[in-house]
C-alpha positions, -999 to 999 in steps of 0.1 A, spaced: -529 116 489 -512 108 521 -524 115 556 -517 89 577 -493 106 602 -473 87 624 -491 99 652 -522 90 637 -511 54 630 -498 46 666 -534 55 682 -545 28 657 -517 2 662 -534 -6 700 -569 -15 688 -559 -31 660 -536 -54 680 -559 -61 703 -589 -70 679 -564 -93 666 -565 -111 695 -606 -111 705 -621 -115 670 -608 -148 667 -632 -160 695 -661 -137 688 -663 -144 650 -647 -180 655 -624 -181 636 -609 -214 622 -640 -235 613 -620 -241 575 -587 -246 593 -575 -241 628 -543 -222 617 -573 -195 605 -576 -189 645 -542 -191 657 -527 -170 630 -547 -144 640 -541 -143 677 -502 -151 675 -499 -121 649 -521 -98 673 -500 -107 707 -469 -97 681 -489 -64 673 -492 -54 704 -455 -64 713 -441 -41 681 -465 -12 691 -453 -13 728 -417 -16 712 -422 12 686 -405 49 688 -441 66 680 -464 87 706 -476 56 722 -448 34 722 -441 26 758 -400 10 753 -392 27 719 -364 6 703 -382 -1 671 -377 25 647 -411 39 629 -395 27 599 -390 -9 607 -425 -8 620 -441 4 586 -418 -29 568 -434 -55 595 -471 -41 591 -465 -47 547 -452 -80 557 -480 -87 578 -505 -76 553 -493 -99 524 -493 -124 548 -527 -117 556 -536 -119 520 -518 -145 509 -527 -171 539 -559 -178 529 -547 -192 495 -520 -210 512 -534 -223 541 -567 -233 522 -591 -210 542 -630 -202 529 -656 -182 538 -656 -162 568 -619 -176 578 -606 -159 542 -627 -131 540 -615 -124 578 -578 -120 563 -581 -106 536 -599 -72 541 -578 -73 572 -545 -76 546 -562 -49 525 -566 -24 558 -532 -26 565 -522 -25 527 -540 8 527 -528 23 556 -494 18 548 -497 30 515 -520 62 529 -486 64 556 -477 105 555 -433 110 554 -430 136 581 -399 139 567 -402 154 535 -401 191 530 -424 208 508 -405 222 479 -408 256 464 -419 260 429 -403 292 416 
């Protein structure tokens, strides 16, 4: 089942983005390794870059295709779970990216093709 319009994803591109960039401090982020912090706030300040670039409802400049958007958030999201094996990160710092990984995973995967046509079964 997918319902994730693309409507629906660019109202949640913004906050996303910009938790990206406070959780870092609030939750403080990087006691296993520093790169657990940084990683974090670099990818949200890029967030909030793509989303402002983005041809969806909230895009303010939209260059980006929709499409190239969805490839960067599933390249985001491995990163997100693979960093934590890669850059050695425990406990709160891992857990931090990957159900963060896993919420973008999803969202991706829940995305709805406004595109496609339903077809009649005759």
């Amino acid at each position: 089942m997918q319902f994730i319009t693309k409507k629906i994803h660019s109202y949640l591109d913004y906050p996303v983005a910009i938790s990206l960039m406070v959780l870092p401090f609030v939750l403080g982020l990087g006691e296993t390794n520093p790169i657990a912090f940084y990683l974090s706030l670099i990818v949200g300040i890029a967030a909030l870059g793509l989303t402002i670039l983005t041809d969806h409802q909230t895009g303010l400049l939209p260059v980006i295709s929709y499409r190239l958007h969805l490839l960067v958030d599933s390249a985001v999201a491995v990163l997100f779970v693979v960093a934590p094996f890669i850059f050695s990160f425990e406990g709160l710092d891992a857990y931090f990216y990957w159900i963060n990984g896993a919420a973008v995973l999803l969202v991706v995967s829940l995305h709805k093709n406004e595109a496609q046509k339903p077809v009649a079964l005759v």
